[in-house]
Residue, then its C-alpha position, 0 to 999 in steps of 0.5 A: x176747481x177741486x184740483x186748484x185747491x188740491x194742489x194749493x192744500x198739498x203745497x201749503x202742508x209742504x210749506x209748514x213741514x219744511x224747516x226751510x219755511x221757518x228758518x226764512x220766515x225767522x231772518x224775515x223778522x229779524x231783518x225786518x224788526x230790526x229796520x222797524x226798530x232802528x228807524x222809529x228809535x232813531x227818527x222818534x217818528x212813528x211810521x213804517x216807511x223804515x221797515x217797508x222801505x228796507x225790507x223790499x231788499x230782504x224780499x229779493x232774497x228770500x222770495x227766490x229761496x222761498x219758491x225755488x222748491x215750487x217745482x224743482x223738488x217735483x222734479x227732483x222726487x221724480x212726481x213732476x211727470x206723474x203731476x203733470x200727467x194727472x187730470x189737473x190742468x196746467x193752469x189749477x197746477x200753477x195757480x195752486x202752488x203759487x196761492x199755497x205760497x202766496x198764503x205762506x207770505x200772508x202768515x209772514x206779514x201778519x206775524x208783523x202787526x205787531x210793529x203798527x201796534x207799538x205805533x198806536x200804543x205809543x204815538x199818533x201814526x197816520x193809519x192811511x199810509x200803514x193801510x197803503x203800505x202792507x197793500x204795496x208790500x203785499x203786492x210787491x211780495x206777489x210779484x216776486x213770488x210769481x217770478x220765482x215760481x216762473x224760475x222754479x219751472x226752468x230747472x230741476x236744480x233749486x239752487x240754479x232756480x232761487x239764483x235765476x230768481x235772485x237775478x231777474x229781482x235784481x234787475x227789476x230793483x236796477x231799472x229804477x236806478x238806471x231810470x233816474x240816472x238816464x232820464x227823459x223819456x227812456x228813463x220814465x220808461x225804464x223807472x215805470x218797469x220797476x217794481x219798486x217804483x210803484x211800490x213807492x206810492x204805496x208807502x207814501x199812502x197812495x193806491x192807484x191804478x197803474x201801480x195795482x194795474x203793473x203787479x197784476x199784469x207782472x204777476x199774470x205775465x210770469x204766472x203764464x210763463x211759468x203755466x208756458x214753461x209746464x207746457x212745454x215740459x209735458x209735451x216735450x216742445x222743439x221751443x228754442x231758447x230764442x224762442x223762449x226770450x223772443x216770448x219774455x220780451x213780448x212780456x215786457x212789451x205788454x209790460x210797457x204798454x200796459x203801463x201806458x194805458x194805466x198811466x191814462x186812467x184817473x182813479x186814485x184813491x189818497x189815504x195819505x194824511x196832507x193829501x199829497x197826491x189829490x188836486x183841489x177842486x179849485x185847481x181841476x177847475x183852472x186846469x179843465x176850464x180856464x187854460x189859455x194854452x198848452x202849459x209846460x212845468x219843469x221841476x228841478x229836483x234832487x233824485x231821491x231826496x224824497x220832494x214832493x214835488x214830482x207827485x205834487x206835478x204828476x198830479x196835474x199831468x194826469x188831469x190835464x193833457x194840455x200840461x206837459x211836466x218834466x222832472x229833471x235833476x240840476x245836475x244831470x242836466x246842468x246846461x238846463x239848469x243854467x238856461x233857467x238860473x236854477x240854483x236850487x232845489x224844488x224850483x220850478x218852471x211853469x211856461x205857456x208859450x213866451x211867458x215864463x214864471x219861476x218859483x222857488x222853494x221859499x214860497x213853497x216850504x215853511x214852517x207851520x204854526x204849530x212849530x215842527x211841521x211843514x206848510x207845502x203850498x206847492x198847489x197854491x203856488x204853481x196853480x197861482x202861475x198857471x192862471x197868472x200866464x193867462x193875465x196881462x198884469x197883475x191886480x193891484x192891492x193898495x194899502x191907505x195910510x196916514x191914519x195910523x193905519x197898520x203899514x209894511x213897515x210895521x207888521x206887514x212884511x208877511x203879509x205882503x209877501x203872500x199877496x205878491x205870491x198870490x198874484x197881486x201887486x202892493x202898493x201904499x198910498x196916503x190919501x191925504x197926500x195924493x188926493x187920488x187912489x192909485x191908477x188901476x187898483x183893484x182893492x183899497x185895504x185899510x187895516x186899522x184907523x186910529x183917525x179919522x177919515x177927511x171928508x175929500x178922503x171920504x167922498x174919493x174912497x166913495x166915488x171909487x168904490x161906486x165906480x167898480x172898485x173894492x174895498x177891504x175896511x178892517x176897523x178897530x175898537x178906539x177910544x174916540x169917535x171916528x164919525x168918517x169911518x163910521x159914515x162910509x161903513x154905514x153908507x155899505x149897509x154896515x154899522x159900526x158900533x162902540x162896543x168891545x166885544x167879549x165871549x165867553x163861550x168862543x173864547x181862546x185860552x180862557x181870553x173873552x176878549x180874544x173871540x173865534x167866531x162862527x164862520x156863516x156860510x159865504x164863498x169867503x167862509x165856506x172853505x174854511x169852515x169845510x177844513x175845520x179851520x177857525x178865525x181869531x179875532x183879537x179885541x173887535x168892535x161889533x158890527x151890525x147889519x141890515x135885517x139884523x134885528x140885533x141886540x147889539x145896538x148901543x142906545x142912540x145908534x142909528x141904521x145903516x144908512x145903506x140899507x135899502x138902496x140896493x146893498x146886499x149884506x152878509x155876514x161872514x163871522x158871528x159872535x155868540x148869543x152869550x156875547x156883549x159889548x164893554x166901553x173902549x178903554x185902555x184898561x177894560x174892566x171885563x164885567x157884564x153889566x145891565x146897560x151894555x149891549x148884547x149878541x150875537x154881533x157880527x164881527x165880519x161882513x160882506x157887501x154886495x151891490x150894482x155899480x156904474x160900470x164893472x171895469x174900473x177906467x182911470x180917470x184924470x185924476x186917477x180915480x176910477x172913472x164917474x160921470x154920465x156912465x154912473x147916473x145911465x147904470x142898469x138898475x137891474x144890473x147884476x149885484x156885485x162884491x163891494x166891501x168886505x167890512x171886519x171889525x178887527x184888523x189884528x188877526x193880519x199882524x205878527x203872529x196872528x196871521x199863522x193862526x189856523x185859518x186868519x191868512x186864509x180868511x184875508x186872501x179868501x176875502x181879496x180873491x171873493x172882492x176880484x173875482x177870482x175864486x178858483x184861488x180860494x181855498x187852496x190851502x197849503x199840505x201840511x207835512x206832520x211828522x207823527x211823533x212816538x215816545x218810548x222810554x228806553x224800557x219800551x225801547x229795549x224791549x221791542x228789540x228784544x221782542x222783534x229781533x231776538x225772541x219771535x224770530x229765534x222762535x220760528x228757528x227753533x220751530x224749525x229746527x224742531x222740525x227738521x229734528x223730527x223728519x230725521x227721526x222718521 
């Protein structure tokens, strides 16, 4: 080991010596300032993507300049002979002298933190793709050193060394190009051989291990050519060049097969901000335990307009072999393309067997609520696809109207959209009217009653929920009594009080009457909670439940009629203890007085109980099917989700639906009601764009800082240098 360090201590002091060093490291900052600063200045993001991006192709050329002195100035001092012959091994001779320079790359890329300092001074970047990044770069400069190292063995000329070198990274950055213009298999071959390719997942803030797997085994591989190249020199080999070239094509082939055997190896660690690259735990369930089949996803995507699609699908070819993904660009396959009536980009085709689902960039892309950044809900939407290839039809939801009950003409519209995407079909219904629930309807939804209910509505929505159906009760504060409503509430061990609820101490925005609740753990809840994602419940009415000992009662209310005949409540949202109730009235006149009621109330309430049969069957007049099979169930039969009962339903309406966690809540609370919780909780990827602010000072002077003032300091350290040899 002592002559490994001996060489990498004389090469690095032949670094610093030679003004070459600081004229190359001087132009790798100006370049790379430069597209540092004319990204974040022109984007006004604050990211490095500019500055990694752009200065891989500034590493093509001076990586070659850098280390075509590596061994062609041994060879042209005439001390190549005597290095070689001195008790050094050939391998301390090549790994010394690429560390030294490896080292010197080291330097370079620490005299830019400044760049991610600006960022941190002045904006909100997200720190896991920095980390990912400068780890890449640092790779990908290794690399590049390695092959310059092995061209710097070819010839004692350094010019014929750095151009071999310039040639060979020009065609690693091309086979990336000529991936993507070919396609299919060869082209995924030809891309995964390209260096830059694997460097692209750094910058996006992703290490893993057929990227870190690829630069180990490129840099080893050139690093043995380079020690083979020494060898042969040393011993004067009879090696023939078609010897030579059938050696760097058995390169290439480990090359291809090493990057078959990473691709297989699961380990990825995702410091990108959205969680780009990681599955949720609910989609590796679907895919490891509930696929029916082989499942093929076709991505139509534009080649280089940065989807995240591709990663998105990659993703899910690496946690299940049985999903086949293909990335394919409209048009270069347009014929294909044609077969599948794709007329967008970021469509996707998700197949199993005969069956077919299409998705379309409407239902993966849209604005989130905050404005400026993006909801990608590609996760939640191919998953969607995948589990509704295994269903013979979709769940039915169906809204009750008649009762002045919020409907998809009013303020719905959204709301019903995300629903058909989550894999239910709408349907709404007056009950008045048809006397029946809908056949095979999975939830009734009733959002917001200003009347009440009839007592043949009432005794139909009982029969369907004792016969196995659901029901989603959203109930809001009304200035009359809605006895119907409250007798179905209570007959599911939830009473309904006469309370307007006001917290101060979860209030949003100064608002008492605007609460965010306590989420309470519950399948419903949990994942929200998990995320830090609140529920805002505008002007509610309070709830109680059975074993609440509750406060919140109102003097002449009575228990909940369903406690203790087999009923199981939850609560799900729970006010404050500093909450009380006012009296429901148009203009409510917020002061706590000694007679109101007092918290905690719950505001959310799950219900779980034993039905008579657990598939729901159609009788003849439609409604769930009653008779003997009700009065034979199994008292020990297992409970069951019935209800969910909330005492608001504005939370659905307009603009309160984007609010954090109020659409997730609604879906969470329908999946938990079917039974199909590996929908719950997928949330979508929120694209942010991290913002900086500069003022035009602070502009100018990182101009001038970066590209003008550190580099012409190096050149002028250099420039000194060189001033200095020639004196000697």
């Amino acid at each position: 080991m002592s002559g490994l360090w001996t060489i990498y201590r004389k090469e690095l002091r032949a670094f610093l010596v030679a003004p070459l060093t600081y004229v190359l490291t001087g132009v790798f900052l100006a370049l790379g300032g430069y597209f540092f600063w004319a990204t974040v200045v022109t984007s006004g993001i604050a990211s490095l993507a500019g500055f990694f991006g752009n200065t891989t192709i500034v590493l093509i050329f001076l990586m070659p300049v850098l280390t075509m002195r590596l061994w062609s100035d041994e060879e042209a001092k005439g001390t190549a002979e005597l290095l070689l012959t001195s008790p050094v091994s050939l391998g301390q001779i090549v790994v010394g002298k690429y560390l030294a320079a490896l080292t010197l790359f080291l330097g370079m890329l620490l005299l830019t933190a400044g760049y991610p300092l600006v960022l941190y001074l002045f904006g909100t970047p997200q720190t896991g793709p920095v980390i990912a990044g400068y780890i890449g770069f640092l790779l990908l400069g290794a690399a590049f050193i390695a092959v310059g190292m092995f061209t710097s063995t070819l010839t004692d000329n350094q010019v014929i060394a750095a151009v071999s070198g310039f040639g060979i990274l020009l065609l690693i950055w091309l086979l990336q190009w000529a991936g993507d213009a070919l396609g299919g298999g060869v082209g995924t071959v030809l891309s995964n051989l390209s260096a830059i390719t694997h460097f692209i997942g750094f910058s996006e803030g992703l290490i893993a291990t057929p990227h870190l797997i690829y630069y180990v085994a490129l840099i080893a591989g050139f690093l043995f050519l380079a020690s083979r190249n020494l060898g042969r020199r040393l011993w004067r080999s009879l090696e023939t060049g078609a010897q030579s070239m059938l050696l760097a094509a058995a390169l290439v082939g480990i090359l291809v097969v090493v990057n078959v055997l990473a691709a297989r190896t699961p380990w990825q660690l995702d410091l990108s901000a959205e969680g780009r690259f990681t599955l949720s735990d609910q989609t590796r369930q679907v895919l490891q335990e509930q696929l029916q089949g082989p499942v093929e996803i076709t991505a139509f995507v534009e080649t280089g307009g940065g989807s995240p699609v591709p990663d998105l699908l990659r993703a899910y070819g690496k946690v299940s072999s049985r999903v086949k993904v293909s990335i394919v660009d409209p048009l270069r396959e347009p014929s294909l393309a044609q077969q599948y009536g794709v007329q967008q980009y970021d469509t996707i085709i998700v197949q199993q067997g005969e069956q077919t689902r299409k998705i379309t960039p409407d239902s993966l892309y849209m604005t989130a609520s905050d404005g400026y950044s993006t909801e990608f809900s590609g996760e939640q939407a191919v998953t969607r696809a995948i589990l509704e290839l295994g269903q013979e039809q979709k769940r039915k939801v169906a809204f009750l109207t008649g009762h002045g009950e919020v409907t998809t003409q009013d303020e719905l519209a959204f709301l019903t959209e995300d629903l058909e995407g989550e894999g239910y079909s709408t349907e709404f219904f007056n009950l008045a009217q048809t006397g029946s629930v809908p056949a095979d309807t999975s939830v009734v939804v009733v959002a917001g009653p200003q009347t009440d209910l009839g007592d043949q509505e009432l005794e139909v929505l009982r029969s369907f929920v004792q016969t196995g159906g659901k029901l989603l009760l959203m109930l809001d504060p009304v200035t009359r009594a809605l006895p119907g409503w409250g007798s179905l509430a209570s007959e599911l061990g939830v009473k309904v009080t006469s309370s307007l609820v006001v917290d101060p101490a979860r209030a949003v925005f100064f608002d008492v009457l605007s609460p965010m609740p306590k989420l309470l753990d519950h399948p419903i809840t949990s994942p929200l909670a998990e995320r830090r994602m609140e529920v805002l419940l505008p002007r509610s009415v309070g709830l109680e439940v059975e074993g609440q000992q509750g406060q919140g009662a109102a003097e002449g209310d009575t228990a909940p009629a369903g406690a203790g005949n087999g009923i199981r409540t939850t609560t799900l949202l729970e006010t404050s203890s500093e909450a009380w109730g006012e009296k429901v009235q148009e203009r409510v006149e917020v002061k706590k007085d000694q007679g109101d009621p007092v918290g905690p109330f719950a505001l959310a309430v799950a219900v779980e109980g034993r039905v008579a049969q657990t598939v729901m069957t159609s009788g003849s007049d439609g409604n769930a099917g009653a008779g003997s099979d009700a009065d034979a169930a199994d008292s020990q039969a297992e409970l069951q989700p019935l209800a969910v009962v909330v005492g608001n339903s504005t939370f659905i309406r307009g603009q309160f639906l984007d609010f954090q966690g109020n659409r997730d809540f609604f879906l969470n609370a329908l999946n938990w009601l079917t039974g199909r919780k590996s929908l719950i909780s997928i949330r979508p990827k929120v694209f942010e764009y991290p913002a900086i602010t500069l003022t035009p000072r602070i502009i100018w002077n990182m101009f001038y800082g970066f590209v003008v003032i550190m580099p012409l300091a190096l050149m002028l350290v250099g420039g000194l240098t060189w001033w200095r040899r020639r004196a000697l």
